[in-house]
MARSEMI-287466 format. One record per residue (C-alpha): residue in three letters; x, z, y; chain; residue number from 1. Coordinates in steps of 0.25 Angstrom, whole numbers, plus 5000, padded with zeros to 4 digits. Example, Ala and Ser with C-alpha at 12.3 -4.5 7.8 and 13.67 -1.06 7.14 Angstrom:
BEGIN
   type      x      z      y   mol   seq
    ALA   5049   5031   4982     A     1
    SER   5055   5029   4996     A     2
! end
This chain:
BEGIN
   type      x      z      y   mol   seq
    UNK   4922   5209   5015     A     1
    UNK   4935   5205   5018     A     2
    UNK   4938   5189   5018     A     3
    UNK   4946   5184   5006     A     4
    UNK   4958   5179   5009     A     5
    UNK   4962   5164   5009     A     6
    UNK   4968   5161   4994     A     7
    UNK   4979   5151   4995     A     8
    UNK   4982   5152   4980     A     9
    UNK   4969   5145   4978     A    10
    UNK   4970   5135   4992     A    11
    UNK   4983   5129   4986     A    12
    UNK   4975   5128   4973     A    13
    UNK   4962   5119   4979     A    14
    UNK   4974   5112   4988     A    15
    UNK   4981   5108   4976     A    16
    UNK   4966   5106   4969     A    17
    UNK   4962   5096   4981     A    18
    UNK   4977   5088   4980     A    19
    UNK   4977   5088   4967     A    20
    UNK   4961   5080   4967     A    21
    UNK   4965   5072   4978     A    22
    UNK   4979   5067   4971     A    23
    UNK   4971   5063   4959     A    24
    UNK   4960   5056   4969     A    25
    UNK   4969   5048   4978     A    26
    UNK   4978   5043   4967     A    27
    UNK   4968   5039   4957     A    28
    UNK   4965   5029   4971     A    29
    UNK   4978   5027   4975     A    30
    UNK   4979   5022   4960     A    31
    UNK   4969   5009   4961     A    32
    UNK   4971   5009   4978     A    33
    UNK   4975   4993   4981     A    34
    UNK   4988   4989   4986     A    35
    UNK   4994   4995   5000     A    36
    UNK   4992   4981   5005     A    37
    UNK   4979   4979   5001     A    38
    UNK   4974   4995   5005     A    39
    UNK   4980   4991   5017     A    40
    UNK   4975   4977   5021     A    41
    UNK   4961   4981   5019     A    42
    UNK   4960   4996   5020     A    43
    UNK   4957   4999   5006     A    44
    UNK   4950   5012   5006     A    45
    UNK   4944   5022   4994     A    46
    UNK   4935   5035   4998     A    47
    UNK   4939   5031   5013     A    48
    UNK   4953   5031   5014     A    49
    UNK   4962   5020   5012     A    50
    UNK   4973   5018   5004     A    51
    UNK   4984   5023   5013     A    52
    UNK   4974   5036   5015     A    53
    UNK   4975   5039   4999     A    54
    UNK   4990   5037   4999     A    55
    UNK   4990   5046   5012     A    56
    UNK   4981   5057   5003     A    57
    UNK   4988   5057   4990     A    58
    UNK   5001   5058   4996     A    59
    UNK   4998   5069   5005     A    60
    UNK   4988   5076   4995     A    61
    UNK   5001   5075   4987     A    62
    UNK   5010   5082   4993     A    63
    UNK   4999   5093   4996     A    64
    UNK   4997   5093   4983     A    65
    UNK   5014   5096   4981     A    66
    UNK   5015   5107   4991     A    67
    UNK   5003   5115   4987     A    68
    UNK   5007   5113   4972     A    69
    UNK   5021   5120   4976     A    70
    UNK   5015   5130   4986     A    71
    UNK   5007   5134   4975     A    72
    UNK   5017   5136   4963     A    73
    UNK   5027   5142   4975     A    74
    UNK   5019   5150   4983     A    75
    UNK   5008   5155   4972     A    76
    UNK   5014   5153   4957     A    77
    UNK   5029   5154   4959     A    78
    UNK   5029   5168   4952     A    79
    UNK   5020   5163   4940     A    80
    UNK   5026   5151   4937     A    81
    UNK   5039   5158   4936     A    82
    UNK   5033   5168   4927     A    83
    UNK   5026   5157   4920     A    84
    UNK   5040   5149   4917     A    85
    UNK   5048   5162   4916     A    86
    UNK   5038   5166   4904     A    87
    UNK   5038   5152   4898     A    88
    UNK   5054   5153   4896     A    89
    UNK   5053   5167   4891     A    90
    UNK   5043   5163   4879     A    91
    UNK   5053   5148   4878     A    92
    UNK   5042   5140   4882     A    93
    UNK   5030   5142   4873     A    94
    UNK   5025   5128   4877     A    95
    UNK   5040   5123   4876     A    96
    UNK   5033   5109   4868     A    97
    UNK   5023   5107   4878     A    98
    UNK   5032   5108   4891     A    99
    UNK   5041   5097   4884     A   100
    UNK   5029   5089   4878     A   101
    UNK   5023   5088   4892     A   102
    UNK   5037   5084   4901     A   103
    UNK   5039   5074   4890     A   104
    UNK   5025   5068   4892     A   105
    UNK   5028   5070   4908     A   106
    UNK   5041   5062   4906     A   107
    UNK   5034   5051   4897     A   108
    UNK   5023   5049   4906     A   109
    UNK   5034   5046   4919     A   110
    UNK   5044   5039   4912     A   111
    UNK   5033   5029   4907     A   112
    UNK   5027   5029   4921     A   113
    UNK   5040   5025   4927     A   114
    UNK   5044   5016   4916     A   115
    UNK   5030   5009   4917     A   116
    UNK   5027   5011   4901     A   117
    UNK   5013   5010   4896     A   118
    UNK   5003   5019   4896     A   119
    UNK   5010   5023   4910     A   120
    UNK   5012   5011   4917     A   121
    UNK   4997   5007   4914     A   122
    UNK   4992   5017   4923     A   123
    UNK   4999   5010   4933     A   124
    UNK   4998   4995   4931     A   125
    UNK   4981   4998   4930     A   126
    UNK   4982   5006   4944     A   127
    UNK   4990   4993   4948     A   128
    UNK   4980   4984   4942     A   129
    UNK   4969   4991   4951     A   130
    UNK   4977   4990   4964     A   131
    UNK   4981   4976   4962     A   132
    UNK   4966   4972   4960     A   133
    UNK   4964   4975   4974     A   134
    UNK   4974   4961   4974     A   135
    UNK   4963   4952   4982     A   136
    UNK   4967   4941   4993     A   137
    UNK   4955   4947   5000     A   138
    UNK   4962   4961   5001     A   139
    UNK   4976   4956   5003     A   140
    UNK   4983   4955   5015     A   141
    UNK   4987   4941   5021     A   142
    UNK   5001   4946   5019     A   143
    UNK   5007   4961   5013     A   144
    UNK   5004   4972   5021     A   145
    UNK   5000   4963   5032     A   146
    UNK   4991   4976   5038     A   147
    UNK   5007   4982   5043     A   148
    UNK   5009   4970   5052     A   149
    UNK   5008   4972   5067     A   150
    UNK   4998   4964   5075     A   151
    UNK   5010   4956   5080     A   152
    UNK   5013   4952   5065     A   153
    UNK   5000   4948   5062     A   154
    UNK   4999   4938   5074     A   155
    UNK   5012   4933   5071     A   156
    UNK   5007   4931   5055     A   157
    UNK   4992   4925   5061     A   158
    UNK   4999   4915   5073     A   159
    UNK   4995   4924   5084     A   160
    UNK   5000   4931   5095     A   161
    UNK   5001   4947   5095     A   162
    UNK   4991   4946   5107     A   163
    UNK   4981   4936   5101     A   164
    UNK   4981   4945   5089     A   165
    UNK   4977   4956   5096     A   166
    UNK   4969   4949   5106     A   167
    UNK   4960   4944   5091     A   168
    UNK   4961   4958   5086     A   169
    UNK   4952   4964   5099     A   170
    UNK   4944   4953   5099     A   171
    UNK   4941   4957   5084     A   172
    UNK   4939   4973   5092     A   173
    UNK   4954   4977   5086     A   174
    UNK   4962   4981   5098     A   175
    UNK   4977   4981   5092     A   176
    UNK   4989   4992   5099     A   177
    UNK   4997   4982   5099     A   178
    UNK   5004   4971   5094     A   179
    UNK   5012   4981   5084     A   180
    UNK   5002   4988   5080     A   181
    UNK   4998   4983   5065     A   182
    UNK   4986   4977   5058     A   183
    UNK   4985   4991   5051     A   184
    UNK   4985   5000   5061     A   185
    UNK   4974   4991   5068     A   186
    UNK   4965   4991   5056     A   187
    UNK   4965   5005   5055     A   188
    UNK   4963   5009   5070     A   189
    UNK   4950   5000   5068     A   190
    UNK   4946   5006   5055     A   191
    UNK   4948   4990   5047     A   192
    UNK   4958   4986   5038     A   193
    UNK   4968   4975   5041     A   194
    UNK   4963   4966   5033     A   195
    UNK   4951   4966   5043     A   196
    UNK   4956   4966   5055     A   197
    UNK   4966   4955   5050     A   198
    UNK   4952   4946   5044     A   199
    UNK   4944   4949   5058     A   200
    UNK   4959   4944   5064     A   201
    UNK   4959   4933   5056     A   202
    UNK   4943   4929   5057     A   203
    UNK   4945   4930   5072     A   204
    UNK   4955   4922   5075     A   205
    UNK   4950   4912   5063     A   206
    UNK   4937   4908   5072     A   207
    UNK   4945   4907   5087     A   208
    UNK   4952   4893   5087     A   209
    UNK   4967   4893   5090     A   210
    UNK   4981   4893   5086     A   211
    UNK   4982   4908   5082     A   212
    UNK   4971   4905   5072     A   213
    UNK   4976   4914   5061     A   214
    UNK   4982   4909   5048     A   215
    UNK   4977   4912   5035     A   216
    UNK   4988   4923   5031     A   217
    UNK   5001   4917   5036     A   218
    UNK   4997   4901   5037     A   219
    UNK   4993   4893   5024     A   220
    UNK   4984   4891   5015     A   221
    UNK   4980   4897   5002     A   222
    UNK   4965   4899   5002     A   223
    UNK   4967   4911   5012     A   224
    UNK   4978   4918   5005     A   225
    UNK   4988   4924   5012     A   226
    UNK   5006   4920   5012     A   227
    UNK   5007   4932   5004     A   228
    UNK   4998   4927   4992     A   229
    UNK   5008   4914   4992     A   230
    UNK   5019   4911   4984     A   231
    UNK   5032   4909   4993     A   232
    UNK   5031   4892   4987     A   233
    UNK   5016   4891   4992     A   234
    UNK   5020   4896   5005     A   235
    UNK   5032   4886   5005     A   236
    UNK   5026   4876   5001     A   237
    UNK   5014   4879   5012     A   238
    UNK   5026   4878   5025     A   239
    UNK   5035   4866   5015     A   240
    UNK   5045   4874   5009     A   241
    UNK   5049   4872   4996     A   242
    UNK   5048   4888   4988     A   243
    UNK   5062   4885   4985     A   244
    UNK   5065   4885   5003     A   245
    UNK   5055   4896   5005     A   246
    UNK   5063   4904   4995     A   247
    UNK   5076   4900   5000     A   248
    UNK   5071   4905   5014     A   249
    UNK   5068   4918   5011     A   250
    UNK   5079   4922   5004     A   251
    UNK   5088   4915   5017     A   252
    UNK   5079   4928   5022     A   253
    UNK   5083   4936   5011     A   254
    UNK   5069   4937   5006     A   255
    UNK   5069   4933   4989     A   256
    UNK   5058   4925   4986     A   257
    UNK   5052   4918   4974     A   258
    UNK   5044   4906   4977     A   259
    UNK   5033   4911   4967     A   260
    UNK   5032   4923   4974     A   261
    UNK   5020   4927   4984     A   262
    UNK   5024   4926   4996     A   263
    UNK   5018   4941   4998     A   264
    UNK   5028   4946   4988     A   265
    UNK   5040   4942   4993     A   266
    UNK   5036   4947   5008     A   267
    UNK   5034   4961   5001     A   268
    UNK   5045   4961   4991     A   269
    UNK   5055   4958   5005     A   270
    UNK   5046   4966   5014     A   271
    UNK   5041   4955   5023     A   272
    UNK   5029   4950   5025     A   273
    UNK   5024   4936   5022     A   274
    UNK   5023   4932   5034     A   275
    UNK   5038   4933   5038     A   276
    UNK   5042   4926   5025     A   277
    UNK   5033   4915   5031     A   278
    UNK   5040   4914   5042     A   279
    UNK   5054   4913   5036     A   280
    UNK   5047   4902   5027     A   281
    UNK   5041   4895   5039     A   282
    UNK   5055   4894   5046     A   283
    UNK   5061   4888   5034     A   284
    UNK   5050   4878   5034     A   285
    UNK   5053   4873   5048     A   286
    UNK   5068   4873   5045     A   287
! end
């Protein structure tokens, strides 16, 4: 008996079958999936994948889904959808109401998604409310997307030398590339998150006497809470600034400030990073 022949009409179909599941699946988690700083810093994971692993799989299972959908109307249904819209405009559109009822819906629901118009922008603000529950002290970073600095950042922001750094992270059994390689792409080589390599760091270096003691994200007090969950006037007040001084330094650095404003926010809306505005902070101190 002879084999039957491989059916792609039907493979294209399962393909698009499997996208279209999976689409529903890693956007429904992508949905209530914390922040990029917080999935990052302690290597938020779901069903084993992080967070950059979803976004990895919806985008890619996205444009699979977009070519098969194409090569399926192209390659198998071009002829029927022709006939299909050649016999709709023959008989004047028999379902001429419902076409327009449907785009007008379409349109209704997109210009009240963009506009941010209730029932609409509901959907969004309790999918933002689920993400910003991750908010935690705990989970955050010391600074914004600290995980992207290089090792040699890091010992600069923790009072160390490059080499000492990496002299505590092998003695903590993290053997770094080098001095350039970042806090990220350390954790992952090990399996850890960032935020654990950069807790055993600080435990370390905690309990070994010394200069290099590592401060408590950035210098300061504040019960453990980092620069970044510090308003600019705390911070100035911290190094004997008036806010009025602190903001007046950075704008000299072309950085708009509000002394009311977390120190965090200003770094991410100026694309720094805390520590830099601290040392443009500490500079004016000592002038």
């Amino acid at each position: 008996m002879a084999s039957k022949r491989f059916n792609f009409r039907t493979f294209t179909s399962f393909i698009l079958a499997w996208c279209f599941l999976t689409l529903i699946i890693s956007g429904a988690i992508l949905y209530v999936a914390p922040p990029g700083r917080i999935a990052n810093w302690t290597r938020w994971q779901l069903v084993v994948l992080t967070k950059e692993q979803w976004q990895a799989v919806h985008t890619l299972t996205a444009i699979v889904f977009l070519v098969g959908g194409l090569f399926h109307l192209l390659k198998f249904n071009w002829r029927a959808f022709l006939a299909y819209m050649k016999r709709k405009t023959e008989s004047r559109l028999q379902f001429r109401n419902e076409m327009l009822a449907s785009a007008a819906l379409f349109l209704l629901i997109l210009a009240g998604t963009i506009a941010q118009r209730a029932p609409f922008a509901t959907v969004m603000a309790a999918g933002e409310s689920i993400r910003q529950s991750w908010e935690s002290p705990s989970l955050q970073p010391p600074i914004p997307h600290m995980e992207e600095m290089t090792l040699a950042e890091l010992a600069k922001n923790m009072q160390m030398e490059p080499g000492q750094l990496m002299q505590s992270l092998q003695t903590l059994g993290y053997k770094a590339a080098g001095p350039e390689e970042s806090l990220q792409e350390l954790a992952k080589r090990y399996g850890r998150s960032p935020g654990q390599i950069y807790a055993a760091l600080k435990s370390g270096n905690a309990a070994s006497a010394g200069e290099h003691q590592p401060v408590a994200v950035g210098g300061g007090g504040g019960g453990g809470r980092g620069i970044g969950f510090k308003t600019l006037a705390q911070y100035a007040g911290e190094i004997g600034l008036t806010p009025q001084a602190a903001v007046e330094s950075l704008a000299a650095k072309g950085i708009a400030a509000k002394a009311d404003e977390r120190m965090r926010d200003i770094a991410e809306r100026s694309g720094r990073k805390p520590y830099e505005l601290t040392e443009i902070l500490n500079a004016a101190s000592k002038q």
